[in-house]
C-alpha positions in Angstrom: -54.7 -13.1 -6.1 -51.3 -13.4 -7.6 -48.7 -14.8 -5.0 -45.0 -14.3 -4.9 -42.6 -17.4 -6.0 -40.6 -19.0 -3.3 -36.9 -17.2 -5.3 -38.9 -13.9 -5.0 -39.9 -14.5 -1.3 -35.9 -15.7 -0.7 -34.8 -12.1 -2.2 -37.2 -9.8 -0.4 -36.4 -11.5 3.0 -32.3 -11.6 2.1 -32.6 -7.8 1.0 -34.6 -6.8 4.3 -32.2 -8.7 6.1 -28.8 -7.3 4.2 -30.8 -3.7 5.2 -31.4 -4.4 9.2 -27.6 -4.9 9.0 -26.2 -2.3 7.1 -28.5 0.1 9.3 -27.4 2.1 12.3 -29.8 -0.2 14.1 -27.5 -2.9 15.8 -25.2 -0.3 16.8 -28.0 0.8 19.6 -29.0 -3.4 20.6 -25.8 -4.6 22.3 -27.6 -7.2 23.8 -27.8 -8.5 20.2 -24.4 -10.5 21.3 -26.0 -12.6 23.8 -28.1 -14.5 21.2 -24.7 -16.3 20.4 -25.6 -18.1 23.9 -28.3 -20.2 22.3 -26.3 -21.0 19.1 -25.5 -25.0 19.2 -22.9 -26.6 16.9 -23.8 -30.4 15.1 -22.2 -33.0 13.6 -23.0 -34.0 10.1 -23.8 -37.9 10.2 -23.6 -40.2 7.4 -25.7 -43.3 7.8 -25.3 -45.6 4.8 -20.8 -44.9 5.3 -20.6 -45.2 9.2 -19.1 -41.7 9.3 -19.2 -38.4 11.4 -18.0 -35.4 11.0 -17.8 -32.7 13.0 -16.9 -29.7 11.6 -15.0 -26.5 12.9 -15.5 -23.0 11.0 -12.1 -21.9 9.5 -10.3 -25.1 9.0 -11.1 -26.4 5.7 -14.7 -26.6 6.5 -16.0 -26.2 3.1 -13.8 -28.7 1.0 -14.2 -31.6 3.2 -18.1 -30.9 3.5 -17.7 -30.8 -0.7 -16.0 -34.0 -0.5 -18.0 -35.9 2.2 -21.2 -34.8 -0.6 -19.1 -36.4 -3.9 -19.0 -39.4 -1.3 -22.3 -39.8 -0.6 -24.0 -38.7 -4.1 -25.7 -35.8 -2.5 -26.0 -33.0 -5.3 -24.9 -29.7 -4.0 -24.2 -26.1 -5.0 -23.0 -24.7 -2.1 -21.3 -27.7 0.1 -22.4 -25.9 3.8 -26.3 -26.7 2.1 -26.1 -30.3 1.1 -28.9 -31.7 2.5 -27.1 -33.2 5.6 -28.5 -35.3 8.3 -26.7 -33.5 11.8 -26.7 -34.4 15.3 -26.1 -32.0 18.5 -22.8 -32.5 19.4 -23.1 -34.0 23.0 -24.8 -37.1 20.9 -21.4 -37.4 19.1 -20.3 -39.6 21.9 -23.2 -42.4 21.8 -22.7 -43.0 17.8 -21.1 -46.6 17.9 -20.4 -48.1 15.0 -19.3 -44.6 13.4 -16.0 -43.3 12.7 -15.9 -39.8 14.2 -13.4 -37.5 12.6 -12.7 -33.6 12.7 -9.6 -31.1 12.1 -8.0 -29.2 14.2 -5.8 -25.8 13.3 -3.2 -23.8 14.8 -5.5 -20.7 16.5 -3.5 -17.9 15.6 -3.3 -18.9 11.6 -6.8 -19.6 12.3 -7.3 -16.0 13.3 -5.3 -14.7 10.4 -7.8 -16.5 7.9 -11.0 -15.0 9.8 -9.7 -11.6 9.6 -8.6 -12.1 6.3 -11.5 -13.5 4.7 -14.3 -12.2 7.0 -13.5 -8.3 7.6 -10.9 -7.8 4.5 -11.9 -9.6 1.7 -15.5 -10.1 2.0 -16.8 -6.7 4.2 -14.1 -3.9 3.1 -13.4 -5.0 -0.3 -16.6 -6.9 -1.5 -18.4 -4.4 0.9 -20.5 -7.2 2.1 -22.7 -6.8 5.4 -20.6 -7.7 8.4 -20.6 -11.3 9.9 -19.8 -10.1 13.0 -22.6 -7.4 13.3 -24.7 -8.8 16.5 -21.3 -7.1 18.4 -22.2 -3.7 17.2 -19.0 -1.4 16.8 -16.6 -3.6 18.0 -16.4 -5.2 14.5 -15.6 -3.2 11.4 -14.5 -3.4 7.9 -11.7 -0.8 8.4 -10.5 -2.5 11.6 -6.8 -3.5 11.6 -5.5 -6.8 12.5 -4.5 -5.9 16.1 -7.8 -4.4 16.8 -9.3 -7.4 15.1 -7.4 -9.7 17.8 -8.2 -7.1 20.9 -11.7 -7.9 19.7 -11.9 -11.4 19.7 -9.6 -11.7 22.8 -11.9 -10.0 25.1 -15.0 -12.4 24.0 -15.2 -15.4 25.8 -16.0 -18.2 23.9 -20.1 -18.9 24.8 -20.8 -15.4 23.4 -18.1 -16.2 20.5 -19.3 -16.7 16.9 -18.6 -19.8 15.6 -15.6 -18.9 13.5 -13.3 -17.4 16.1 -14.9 -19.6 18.9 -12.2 -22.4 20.6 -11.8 -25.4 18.5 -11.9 -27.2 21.6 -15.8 -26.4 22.3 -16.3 -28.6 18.8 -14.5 -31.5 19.9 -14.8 -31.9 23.1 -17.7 -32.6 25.9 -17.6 -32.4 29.7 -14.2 -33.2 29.2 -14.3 -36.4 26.4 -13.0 -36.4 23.3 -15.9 -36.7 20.7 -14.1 -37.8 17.6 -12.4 -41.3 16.9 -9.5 -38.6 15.0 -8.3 -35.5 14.8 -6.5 -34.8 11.8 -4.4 -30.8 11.5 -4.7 -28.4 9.2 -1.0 -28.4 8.7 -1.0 -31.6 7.3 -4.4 -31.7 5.7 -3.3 -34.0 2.6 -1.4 -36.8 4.7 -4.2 -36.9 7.3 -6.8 -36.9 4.8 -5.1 -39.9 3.0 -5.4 -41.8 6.4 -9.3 -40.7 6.4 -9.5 -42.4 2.2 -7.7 -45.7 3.4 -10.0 -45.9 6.4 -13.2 -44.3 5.0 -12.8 -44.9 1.3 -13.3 -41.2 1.1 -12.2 -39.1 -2.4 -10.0 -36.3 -3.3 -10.3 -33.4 -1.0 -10.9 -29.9 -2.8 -9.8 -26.6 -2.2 -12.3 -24.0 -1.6 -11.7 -20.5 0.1 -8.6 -19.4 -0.1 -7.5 -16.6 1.9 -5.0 -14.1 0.7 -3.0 -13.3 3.4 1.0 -13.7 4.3 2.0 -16.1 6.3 0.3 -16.0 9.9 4.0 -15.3 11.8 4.2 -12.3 9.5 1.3 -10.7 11.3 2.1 -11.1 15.0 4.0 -8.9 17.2 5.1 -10.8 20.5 2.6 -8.9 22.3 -0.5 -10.1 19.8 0.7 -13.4 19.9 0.8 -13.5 23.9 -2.7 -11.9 23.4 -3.7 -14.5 21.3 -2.3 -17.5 23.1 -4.0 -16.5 26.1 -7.5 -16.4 24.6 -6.9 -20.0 22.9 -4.9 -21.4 25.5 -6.9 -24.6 26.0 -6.6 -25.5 22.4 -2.8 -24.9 22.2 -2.6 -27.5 25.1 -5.2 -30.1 23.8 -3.9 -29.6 20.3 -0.2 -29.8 20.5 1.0 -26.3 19.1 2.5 -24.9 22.1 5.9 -25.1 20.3 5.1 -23.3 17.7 4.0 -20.8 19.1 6.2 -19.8 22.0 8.4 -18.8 19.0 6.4 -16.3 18.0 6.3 -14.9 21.7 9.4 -13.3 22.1 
């Protein structure tokens, strides 16, 4: 009996897969959405340096997990798959002896890079299969940015995929702080340079670029109160409420 190679096994499951969601399937399971419910966000934890990070989707994810793996010699190709020891979350809090790190961003530019990268560049122009396809019709390639941020608004964050999901439900539990800091997206190269002096940590690449104006440019006063509302609690914890009242009106 001739069997099938592991790489052959990985591309009949991933073309199976790409067909379930490019079918009119999902489209008639809405309870598909609940599954989110069960999803459970970890920490990557690095033993030998004393370090934790806990990553949130959208805010330089991808280049500090490249840079944590030049760190720690872990041979990579894609930095999300490097091998990583992880932790639930509410552990975070009993590490001691670990520095605990994370980065925060300003929700609404957050928002602007998930639309842009997520429904613009990767499902309407690269025609990839929707991310967000366990929500049936309310996601879709040719959505525009204000239906984009209807969408997301009216999804409360334990049924909320992990990229448009409140930074806050990353970096905090039952009320505690997880990390030991929390450096912004705004200032990623200062903040990192704290994290090299502290952790002896490298260079910090730059992976994923979205093309998109800047984040202001696609508010009106109304999607930015929309917005704000939905991500509230991280404009609070965060400090960006002064930003963003400008954009209100």
């Amino acid at each position: 009996m001739r069997y099938l190679s592991v790489s052959a096994v990985k591309d009949i499951t991933r073309a199976a897969r790409a067909r379930f969601i490019r079918s009119p399937l999902p489209r008639y399971m809405p309870y598909l959405y609940q599954t989110y419910r069960w999803e459970r966000p970890s920490a990557i934890i690095l033993p030998t340096q004393n370090l934790v990070y806990v990553p949130v989707p959208k805010v330089a994810n991808r280049s500090i997990k490249a840079a944590l793996a030049d760190f720690a010699g872990k041979p990579y190709t894609d930095p999300h798959n490097a091998g990583w020891q992880t932790v639930p979350l509410p552990q975070v809090a009993n590490l001691s002896g670990y520095f605990r790190f994370t980065f925060v961003r300003n929700p609404l530019d957050r928002l602007v890079s998930c639309y842009a990268q997520k429904i613009v560049l990767y499902a309407r122009q690269m025609q990839l299969p929707l991310l967000f396809w366990r929500y049936g019709q309310r996601f879709d390639p040719e959505m525009s940015f204000a239906e984009f941020i209807t969408a997301v608004a009216a999804i409360p964050d334990h049924l909320a995929d992990r990229h448009f999901r409140s930074q806050h439900t990353f970096v905090y539990h039952q009320g505690g702080l997880l990390v030991d800091f929390v450096g912004r997206f705004e200032q990623l190269q200062p903040d990192w340079a704290i994290l090299r002096q502290r952790a002896g940590l490298g260079d910090l690449p730059h992976f994923n670029p979205s093309p998109h104006q800047p984040y202001a440019a696609m508010y009106t006063p109304e999607l930015a109160r929309l917005a704000a509302n939905r991500y509230a609690e991280d404009i609070r914890l965060f400090g960006y409420g002064e930003e963003i009242t400008s954009l209100l009106g």
